[in-house]
C-alpha positions in Angstrom: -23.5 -13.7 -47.2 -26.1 -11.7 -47.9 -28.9 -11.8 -45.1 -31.5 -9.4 -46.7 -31.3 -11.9 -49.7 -31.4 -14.9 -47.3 -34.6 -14.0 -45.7 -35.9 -13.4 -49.3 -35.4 -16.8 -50.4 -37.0 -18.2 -47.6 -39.9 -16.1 -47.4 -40.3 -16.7 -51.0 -39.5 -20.9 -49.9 -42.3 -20.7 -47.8 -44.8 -19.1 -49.5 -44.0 -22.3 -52.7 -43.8 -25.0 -50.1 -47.6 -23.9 -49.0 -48.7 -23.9 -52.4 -47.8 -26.9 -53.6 -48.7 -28.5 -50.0 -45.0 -29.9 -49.2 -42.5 -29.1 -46.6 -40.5 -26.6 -47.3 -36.5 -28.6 -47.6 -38.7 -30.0 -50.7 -38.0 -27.0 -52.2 -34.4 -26.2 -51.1 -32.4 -26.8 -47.9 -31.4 -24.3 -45.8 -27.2 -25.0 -47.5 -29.0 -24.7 -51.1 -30.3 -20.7 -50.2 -27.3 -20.0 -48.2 -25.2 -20.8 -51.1 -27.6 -18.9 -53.3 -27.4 -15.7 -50.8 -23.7 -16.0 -51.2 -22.9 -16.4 -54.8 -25.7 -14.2 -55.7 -26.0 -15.7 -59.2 -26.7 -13.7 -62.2 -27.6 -16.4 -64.8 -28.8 -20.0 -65.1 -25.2 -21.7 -65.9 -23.9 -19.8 -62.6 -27.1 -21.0 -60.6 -26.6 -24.2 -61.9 -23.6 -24.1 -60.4 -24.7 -24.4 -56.9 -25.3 -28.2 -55.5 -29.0 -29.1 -55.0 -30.0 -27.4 -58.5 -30.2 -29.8 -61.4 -31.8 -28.8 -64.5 -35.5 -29.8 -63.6 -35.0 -28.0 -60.4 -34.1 -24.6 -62.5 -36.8 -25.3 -64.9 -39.6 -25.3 -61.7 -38.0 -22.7 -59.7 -35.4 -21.1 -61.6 -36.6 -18.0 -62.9 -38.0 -17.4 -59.6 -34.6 -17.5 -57.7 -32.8 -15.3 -60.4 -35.4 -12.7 -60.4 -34.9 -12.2 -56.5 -31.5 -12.4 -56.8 -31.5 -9.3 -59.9 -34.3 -7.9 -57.7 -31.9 -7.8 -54.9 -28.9 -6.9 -56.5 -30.8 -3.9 -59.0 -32.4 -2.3 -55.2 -29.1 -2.2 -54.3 -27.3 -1.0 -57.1 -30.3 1.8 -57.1 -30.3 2.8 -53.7 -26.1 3.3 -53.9 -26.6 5.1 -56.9 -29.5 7.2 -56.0 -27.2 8.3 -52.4 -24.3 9.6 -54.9 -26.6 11.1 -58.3 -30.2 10.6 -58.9 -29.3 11.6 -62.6 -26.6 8.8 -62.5 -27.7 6.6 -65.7 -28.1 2.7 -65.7 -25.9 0.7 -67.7 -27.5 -1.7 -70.3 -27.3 -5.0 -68.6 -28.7 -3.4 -65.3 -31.7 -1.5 -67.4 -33.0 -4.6 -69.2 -32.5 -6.4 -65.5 -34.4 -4.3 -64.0 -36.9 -4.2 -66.8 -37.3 -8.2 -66.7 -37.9 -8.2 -63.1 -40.8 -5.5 -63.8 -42.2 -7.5 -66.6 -42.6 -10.7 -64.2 -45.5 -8.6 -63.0 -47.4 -9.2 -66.0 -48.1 -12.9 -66.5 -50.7 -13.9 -69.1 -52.3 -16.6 -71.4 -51.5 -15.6 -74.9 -53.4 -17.6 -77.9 -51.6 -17.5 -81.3 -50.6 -19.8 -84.8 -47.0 -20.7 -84.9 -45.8 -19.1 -87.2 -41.8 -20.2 -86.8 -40.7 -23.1 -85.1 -36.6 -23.4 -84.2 -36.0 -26.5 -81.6 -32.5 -26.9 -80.0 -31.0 -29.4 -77.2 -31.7 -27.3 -74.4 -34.3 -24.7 -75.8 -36.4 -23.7 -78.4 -38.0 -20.3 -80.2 -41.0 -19.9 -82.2 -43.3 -17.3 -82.9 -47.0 -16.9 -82.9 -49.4 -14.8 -85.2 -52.4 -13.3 -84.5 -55.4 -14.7 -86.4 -57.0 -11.4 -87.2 -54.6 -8.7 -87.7 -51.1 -10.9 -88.1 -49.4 -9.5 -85.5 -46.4 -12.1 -84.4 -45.0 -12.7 -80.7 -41.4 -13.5 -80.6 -41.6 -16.9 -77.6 -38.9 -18.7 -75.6 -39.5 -21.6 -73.9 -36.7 -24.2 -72.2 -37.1 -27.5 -73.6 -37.5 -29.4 -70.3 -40.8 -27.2 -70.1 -41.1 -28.1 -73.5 -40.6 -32.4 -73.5 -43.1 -31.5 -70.0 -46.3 -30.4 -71.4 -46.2 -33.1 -74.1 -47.4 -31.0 -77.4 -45.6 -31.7 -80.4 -45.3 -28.0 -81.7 -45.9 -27.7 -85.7 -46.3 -24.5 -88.4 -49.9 -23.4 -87.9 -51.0 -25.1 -85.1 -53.2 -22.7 -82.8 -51.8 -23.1 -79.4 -51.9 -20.9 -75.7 -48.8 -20.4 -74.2 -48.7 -19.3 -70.2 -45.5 -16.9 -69.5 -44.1 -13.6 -69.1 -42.2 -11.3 -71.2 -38.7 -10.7 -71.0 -35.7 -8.9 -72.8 -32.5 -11.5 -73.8 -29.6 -9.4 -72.2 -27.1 -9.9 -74.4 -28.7 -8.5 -77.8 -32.0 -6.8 -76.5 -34.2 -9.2 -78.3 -37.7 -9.2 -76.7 -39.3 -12.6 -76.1 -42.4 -14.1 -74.3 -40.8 -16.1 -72.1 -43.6 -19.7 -72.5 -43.3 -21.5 -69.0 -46.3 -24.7 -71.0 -48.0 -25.0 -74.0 -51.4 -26.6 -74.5 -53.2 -27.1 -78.0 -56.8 -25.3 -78.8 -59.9 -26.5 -80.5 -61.2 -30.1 -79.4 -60.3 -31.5 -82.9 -56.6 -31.3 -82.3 -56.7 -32.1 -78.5 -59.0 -35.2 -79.1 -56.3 -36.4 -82.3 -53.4 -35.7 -79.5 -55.2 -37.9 -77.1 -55.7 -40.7 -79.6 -52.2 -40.6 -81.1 -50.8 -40.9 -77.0 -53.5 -43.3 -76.1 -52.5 -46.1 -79.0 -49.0 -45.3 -78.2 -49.5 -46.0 -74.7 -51.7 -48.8 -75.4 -48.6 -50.3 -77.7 -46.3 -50.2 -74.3 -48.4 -51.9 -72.1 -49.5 -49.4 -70.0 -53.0 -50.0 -70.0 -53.1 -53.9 -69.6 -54.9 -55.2 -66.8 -51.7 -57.5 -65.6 -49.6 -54.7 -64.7 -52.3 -53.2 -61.9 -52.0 -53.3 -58.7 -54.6 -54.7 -56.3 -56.6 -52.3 -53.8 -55.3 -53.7 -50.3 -58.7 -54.6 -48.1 -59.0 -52.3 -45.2 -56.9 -49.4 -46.0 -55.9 -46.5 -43.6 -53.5 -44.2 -44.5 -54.7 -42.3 -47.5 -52.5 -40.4 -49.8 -54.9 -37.5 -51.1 -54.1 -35.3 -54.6 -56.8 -32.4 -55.3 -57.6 -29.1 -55.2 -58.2 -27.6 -51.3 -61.0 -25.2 -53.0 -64.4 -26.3 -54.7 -66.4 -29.3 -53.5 -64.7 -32.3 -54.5 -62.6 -32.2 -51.5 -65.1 -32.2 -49.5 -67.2 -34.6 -51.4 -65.0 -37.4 -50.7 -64.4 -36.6 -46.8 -68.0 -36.6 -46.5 -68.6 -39.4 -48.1 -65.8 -41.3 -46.7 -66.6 -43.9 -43.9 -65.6 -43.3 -40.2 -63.5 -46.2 -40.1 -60.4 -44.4 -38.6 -59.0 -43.6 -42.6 -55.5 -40.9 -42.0 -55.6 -38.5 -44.9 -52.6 -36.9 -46.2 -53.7 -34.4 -48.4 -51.3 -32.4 -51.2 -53.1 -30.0 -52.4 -52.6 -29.4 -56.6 -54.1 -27.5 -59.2 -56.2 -29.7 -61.2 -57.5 -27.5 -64.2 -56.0 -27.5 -67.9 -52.8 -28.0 -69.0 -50.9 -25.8 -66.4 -51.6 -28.6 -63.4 -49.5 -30.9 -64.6 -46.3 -29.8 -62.5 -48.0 -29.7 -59.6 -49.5 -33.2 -60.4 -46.2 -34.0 -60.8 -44.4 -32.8 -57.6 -47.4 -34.1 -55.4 -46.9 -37.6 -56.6 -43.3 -37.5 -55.9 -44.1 -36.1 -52.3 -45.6 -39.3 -51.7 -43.5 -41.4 -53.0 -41.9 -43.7 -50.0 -44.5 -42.0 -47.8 -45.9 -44.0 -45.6 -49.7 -45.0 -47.6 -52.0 -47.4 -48.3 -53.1 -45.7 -51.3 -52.9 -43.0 -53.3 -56.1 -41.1 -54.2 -56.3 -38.1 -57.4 -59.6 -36.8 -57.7 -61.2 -33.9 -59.5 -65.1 -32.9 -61.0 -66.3 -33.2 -64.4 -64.4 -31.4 -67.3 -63.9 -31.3 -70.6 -61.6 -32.9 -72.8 -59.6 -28.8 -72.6 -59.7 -28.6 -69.0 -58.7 -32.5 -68.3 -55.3 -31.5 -70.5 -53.1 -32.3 -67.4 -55.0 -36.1 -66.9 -53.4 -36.5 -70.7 -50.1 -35.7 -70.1 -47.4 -38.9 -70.9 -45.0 -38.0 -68.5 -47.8 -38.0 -65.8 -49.2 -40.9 -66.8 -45.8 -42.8 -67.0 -44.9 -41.3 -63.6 -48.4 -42.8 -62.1 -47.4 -46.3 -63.7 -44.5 -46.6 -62.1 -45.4 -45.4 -58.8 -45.4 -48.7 -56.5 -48.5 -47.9 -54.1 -51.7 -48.2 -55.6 -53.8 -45.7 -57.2 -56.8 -45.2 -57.5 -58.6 -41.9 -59.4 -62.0 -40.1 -59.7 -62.1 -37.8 -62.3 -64.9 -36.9 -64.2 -65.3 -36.5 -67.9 -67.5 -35.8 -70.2 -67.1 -38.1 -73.0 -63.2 -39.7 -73.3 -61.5 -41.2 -70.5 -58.5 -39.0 -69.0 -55.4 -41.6 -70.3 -54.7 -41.3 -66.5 -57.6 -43.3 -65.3 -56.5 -45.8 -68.0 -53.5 -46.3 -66.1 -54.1 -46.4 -62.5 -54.9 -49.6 -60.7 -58.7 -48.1 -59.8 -60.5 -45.8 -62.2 -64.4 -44.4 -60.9 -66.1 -41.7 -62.0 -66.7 -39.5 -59.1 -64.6 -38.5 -56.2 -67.9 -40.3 -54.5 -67.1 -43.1 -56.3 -63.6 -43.5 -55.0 -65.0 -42.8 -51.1 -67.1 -46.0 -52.0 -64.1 -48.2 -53.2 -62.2 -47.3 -50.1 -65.4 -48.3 -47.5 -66.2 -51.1 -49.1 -63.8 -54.0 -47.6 -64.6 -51.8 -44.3 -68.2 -52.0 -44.9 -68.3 -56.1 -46.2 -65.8 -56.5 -42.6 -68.8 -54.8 -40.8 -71.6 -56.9 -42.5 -69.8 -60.5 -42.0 -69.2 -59.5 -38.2 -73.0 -58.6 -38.0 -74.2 -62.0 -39.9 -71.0 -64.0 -37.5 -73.0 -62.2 -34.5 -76.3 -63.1 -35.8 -74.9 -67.1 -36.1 -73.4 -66.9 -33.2 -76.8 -65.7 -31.2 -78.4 -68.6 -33.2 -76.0 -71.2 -32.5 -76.1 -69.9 -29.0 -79.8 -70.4 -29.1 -79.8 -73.9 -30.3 -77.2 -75.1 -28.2 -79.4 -73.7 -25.6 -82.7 -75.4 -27.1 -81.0 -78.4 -27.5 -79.7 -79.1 -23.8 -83.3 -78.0 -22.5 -84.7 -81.0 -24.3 -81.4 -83.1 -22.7 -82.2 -81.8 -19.3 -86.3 -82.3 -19.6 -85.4 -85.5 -21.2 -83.0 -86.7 -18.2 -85.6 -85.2 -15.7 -87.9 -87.2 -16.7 -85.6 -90.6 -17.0 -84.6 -89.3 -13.2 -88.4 -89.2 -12.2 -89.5 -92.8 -13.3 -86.4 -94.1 -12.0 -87.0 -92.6 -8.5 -90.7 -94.0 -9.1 -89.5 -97.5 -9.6 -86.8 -97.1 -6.1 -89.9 -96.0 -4.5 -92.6 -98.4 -5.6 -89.8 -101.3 -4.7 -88.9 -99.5 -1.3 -92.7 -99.6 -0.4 -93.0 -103.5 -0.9 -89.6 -104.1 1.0 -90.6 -101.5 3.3 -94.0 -104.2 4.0 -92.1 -107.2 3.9 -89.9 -106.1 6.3 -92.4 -104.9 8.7 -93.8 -108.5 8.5 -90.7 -109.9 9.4 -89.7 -107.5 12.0 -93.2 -108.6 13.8 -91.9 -112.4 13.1 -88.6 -111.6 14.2 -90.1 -109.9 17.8 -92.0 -112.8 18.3 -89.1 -114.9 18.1 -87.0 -112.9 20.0 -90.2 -112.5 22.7 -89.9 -116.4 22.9 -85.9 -116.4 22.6 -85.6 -113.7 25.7 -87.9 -116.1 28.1 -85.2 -118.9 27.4 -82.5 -116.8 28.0 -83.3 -114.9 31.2 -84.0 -118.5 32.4 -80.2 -119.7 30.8 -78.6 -116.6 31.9 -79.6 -116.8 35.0 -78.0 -120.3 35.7 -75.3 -119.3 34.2 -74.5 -116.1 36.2 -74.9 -118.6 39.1 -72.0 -120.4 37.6 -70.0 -117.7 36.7 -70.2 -116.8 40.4 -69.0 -119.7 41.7 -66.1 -120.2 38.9 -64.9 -116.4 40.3 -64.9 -116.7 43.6 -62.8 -120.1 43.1 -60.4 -118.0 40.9 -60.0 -115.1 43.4 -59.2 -117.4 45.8 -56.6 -119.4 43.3 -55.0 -115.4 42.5 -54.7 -114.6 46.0 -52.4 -117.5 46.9 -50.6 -116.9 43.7 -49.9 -113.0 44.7 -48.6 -114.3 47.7 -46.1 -116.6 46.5 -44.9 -114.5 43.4 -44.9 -111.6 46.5 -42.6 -114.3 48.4 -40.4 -115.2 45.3 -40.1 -111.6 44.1 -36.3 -110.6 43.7 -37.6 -106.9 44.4 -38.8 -108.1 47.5 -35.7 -110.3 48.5 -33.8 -106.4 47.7 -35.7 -104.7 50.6 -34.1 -107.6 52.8 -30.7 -105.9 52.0 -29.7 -108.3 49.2 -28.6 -106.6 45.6 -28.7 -107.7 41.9 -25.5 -107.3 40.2 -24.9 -107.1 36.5 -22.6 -106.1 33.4 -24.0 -104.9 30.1 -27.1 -106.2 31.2 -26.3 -109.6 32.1 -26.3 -110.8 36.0 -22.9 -111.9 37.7 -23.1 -114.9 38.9 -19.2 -115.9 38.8 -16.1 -113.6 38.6 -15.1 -115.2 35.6 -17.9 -113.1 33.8 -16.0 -109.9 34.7 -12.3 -107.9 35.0 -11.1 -104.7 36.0 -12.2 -101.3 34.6 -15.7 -102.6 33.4 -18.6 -100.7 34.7 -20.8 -103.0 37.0 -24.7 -102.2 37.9 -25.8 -103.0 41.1 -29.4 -103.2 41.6 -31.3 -102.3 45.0 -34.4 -101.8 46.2 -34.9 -97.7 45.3 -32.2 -97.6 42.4 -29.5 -98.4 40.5 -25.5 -97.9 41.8 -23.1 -97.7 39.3 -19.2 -98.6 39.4 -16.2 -99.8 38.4 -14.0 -102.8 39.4 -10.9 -101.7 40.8 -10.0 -105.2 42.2 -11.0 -108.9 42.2 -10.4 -111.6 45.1 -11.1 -115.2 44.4 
C-alpha cells in the first residue's frame, strides 16, 4: 500500500467532507481509500472496480481521486527519473498525464452555441462556438452529469458549461471536460421552467394531497443553506428560543452548480433523526434560482418522508421546489415564523388557561365569601333566638328556684322534726341488733368446726368430699386431713373395720 497516497486521499476526504458539511465515511470509508492506495487506479473502469464506487459516486468524486492518484504516481515516476537523467524524456501517456493534472488548475465558466451535439449511453460530446469570432471548444461531459443538471442540449442553444480542460490519452484529442450545464438568456430558462413545471404538474407532484403536514411543536431542525451571507443568520435570529436543535449542512445555493450539493445534503438527512427539514436562500433571479428548478431535486424533495418546508426568495416565478415541498414562504423569516408558531399559540393558550384559572380562582373565592357572610349571619340570628329563649328560662327558673327554696325552707322544718324521731328509732332498733349479733357470734364461735380443730379434732376428706364412713375410701387414694394451722396430706396404706 501506498501510505504517501493514503494520507493524500484523506487529506483530500477531509477537506470534501467539510465542504459539503457531512462526516467524512460519507465520502469514502477508510477500506474504500485503502483499496484506492493499493490498486492505485489509472482509469475510471479500474476505479470502478474498487467496492464502494458506483457510477454516481465516480461522477461526484471521480476525477478528483484519479488525478491524485496520476498526481502521485507522475511525482514518482519524475523524481525516479530525475535521480537517474534529468534529460530522460516522458513517454506519451505519462506527458498528457501529467498535463491533465496541470490543467485541473485552471477551472472556468465558458459560454458558447452548440455547435455539435453527439449523445451516447454513458457520455456525450459537443462543441460550442463563439458568438463573435466562431471560435469552437471541443466539450466532454459524462452523461450522469448530463441526466443531473436537467438541460435538454439542442444545435444553437447558448449555454455555460463549468469544467476543466483535459487531453483524451489514447488519441491526444483536447476536450473541455463540462462537470454541468445551465441554459443562458431568461427566455430559454423561463420556457425550461414551464415545460418541467406542466410536466410535473401532470405527475402529481404539486397536488395538495400528497403534502405532508408541519408537526406542532417541532425541535430537531434539519437546516440546508449557505454558512456565508445573512440568511443563515436571519433565520437563527429570528427563530424562537423554544429549545429548537439545528442541524445545519451547509450547501451552495447559487445557479445551476448547487444542485449536487442540494442533493448530497438532502440525502445526509435522510433517516436522521428530524422534525423537519428547512432549505432556505435570499432573493434571486429566475438565472441564479437554476438549482430550485432542477427535476431530479425536486423529485428527490417529494419523496423525502420528513417534512419540508422552504424560504426562497424570487423575483417573479416560483422556484418548482417550493411547489413541491409540504411548506413554501417567502423569506427565510418567514419559515422562522412557521416553525414558532404552534410554540407561540402553546404559549398564548397557557397565558389565557392562567388568566381563567386566576378568574375561576377568584370567583370561587367570591362566591364562598358570600357562603361564609351568608352562614355568619344565619349563625348570628340563630344564637340571638338561643339567647333571647335562655334569658326567659333563665327568669322563669329563677322564680321557681325562689318557689322551690321556699318549699324546701318549709320541707327542712318537717324533716329535722321527722328525722329526729327517727334517729331515736334507729337507735333503739341498733342497739337491739348488736345485742341479737353478739349472741349469734357466740354460738356460730361455739359451733365453728375450726374451733372444734383447736380442741385436737381433724376434718378428713377425699377429692374434696368429707369421710364420714370407710366405705367412701380404699387403699392408695390420697386423703386430706384438715387441722387447725393446715392441711396433712397422705395416703391409705391400710383399712380396719
Amino acid at each position: 500500500m501506498d501510505n504517501n497516497l493514503l494520507q493524500k486521499l484523506k487529506d483530500w476526504r477531509k477537506d470534501t467532507a467539510n465542504k459539503e458539511g457531512v462526516d467524512c465515511f460519507r465520502v469514502f470509508h477508510n477500506t474504500t481509500l485503502e483499496a484506492i492506495a493499493s490498486l492505485k487506479p489509472k482509469t475510471k473502469e479500474e476505479l470502478m472496480s474498487i467496492k464502494g464506487i458506483k457510477e454516481r459516486r465516480f461522477d461526484k468524486y471521480g476525477e478528483s481521486i484519479l488525478a491524485l492518484v496520476n498526481s502521485n504516481l507522475e511525482n514518482v515516476l519524475y523524481d525516479a527519473e530525475n535521480k537517474e537523467s534529468k534529460d530522460e524524456p516522458y513517454t506519451i501517456s505519462k506527458y498528457l498525464r501529467f498535463l491533465n493534472i496541470e490543467f485541473r488548475k485552471y477551472k472556468a465558466r465558458i459560454r458558447g452555441e452548440v455547435s455539435s451535439l453527439n449523445i451516447k449511453d454513458g457520455y456525450l460530446f459537443f462543441s460550442l462556438k463563439d458568438k463573435d469570432n466562431e471560435s469552437v471548444l471541443s466539450c466532454f461531459m459524462w452523461k450522469s452529469n448530463y441526466d443531473l443538471y436537467g438541460v435538454s442540449l439542442e444545435i444553437g442553444m447558448e449555454v455555460i458549461v463549468d469544467g476543466f480542460p483535459e487531453i483524451h490519452i489514447p488519441n491526444g484529442k483536447f476536450n473541455f471536460k463540462a462537470s454541468n450545464v445551465e441554459l443562458v438568456g431568461e427566455g430559454e430558462l423561463k420556457k425550461a421552467y414551464e415545460k418541467l413545471k406542466q410536466k410535473l404538474e401532470k405527475e402529481g407532484l404539486f397536488s395538495p394531497e400528497r403534502k405532508k403536514s408541519i408537526p406542532d411543536f417541532p425541535q430537531n431542525i434539519g437546516l440546508i443553506t449557505s454558512e456565508t451571507g445573512a440568511v443563515i443568520h436571519d433565520f437563527l435570529t429570528n427563530l424562537g428560543k423554544y429549545g429548537f436543535q439545528i442541524k445545519f449542512i451547509n450547501s451552495r445555493v447559487e445557479g445551476q452548480g448547487a444542485v449536487q450539493n442540494l442533493i448530497s445534503a438532502i440525502d445526509y438527512f435522510e433517516g436522521k433523526n428530524i422534525d423537519v427539514l428547512v432549505i432556505i436562500r435570499g432573493g434571486g433571479s429566475l438565472e441564479s434560482l437554476q438549482a430550485f428548478n432542477n427535476e431530479i431535486l425536486v423529485k428527490r424533495i417529494a419523496e423525502f418522508k420528513i417534512p419540508v418546508i422552504c424560504g426562497i426568495g424570487h423575483e417573479k416565478d416560483i422556484p418548482l421546489m417550493s411547489l413541491v415541498t409540504d411548506k413554501a414562504v417567502s423569506t427565510p423569516t418567514a419559515v422562522a415564523v412557521v416553525l414558532n408558531k404552534s410554540w407561540e399559540q402553546a404559549v398564548n393558550n397557557l397565558s389565557i388557561i392562567e388568566n381563567n384559572l386566576f378568574y375561576k380562582y377568584q370567583k370561587t373565592l367570591d362566591l364562598a365569601i358570600h357562603h361564609t357572610e351568608s352562614l355568619s349571619n344565619n349563625l348570628l340570628r340563630f344564637f340571638n333566638n338561643i339567647f333571647q329563649t335562655f334569658d326567659k328560662l333563665q327568669h322563669v327558673i329563677e322564680n321557681n328556684l325562689s318557689k322551690i327554696a321556699y318549699e324546701l325552707k318549709s320541707m327542712g322544718k318537717t324533716m329535722s322534726l321527722l328525722s329526729q324521731s327517727l334517729l331515736e328509732i334507729l337507735k333503739r332498733e341498733f342497739e337491739n341488733k348488736s345485742k341479737m349479733l353478739d349472741n349469734t357470734e357466740k354460738q356460730l364461735k361455739f359451733f365453728d368446726p375450726v374451733h372444734q380443730l383447736a380442741l385436737g379434732y381433724s376434718i378428713v376428706s377425699v377429692a374434696g368430699k368429707i369421710i364420714r364412713t370407710t366405705k367412701q375410701v380404699s387403699i392408695g387414694k390420697e386423703l386430706d386431713i384438715q387441722v387447725s394451722d393446715g392441711i396433712i396430706r397422705s395416703i391409705i396404706n391400710n383399712i380396719r373395720k
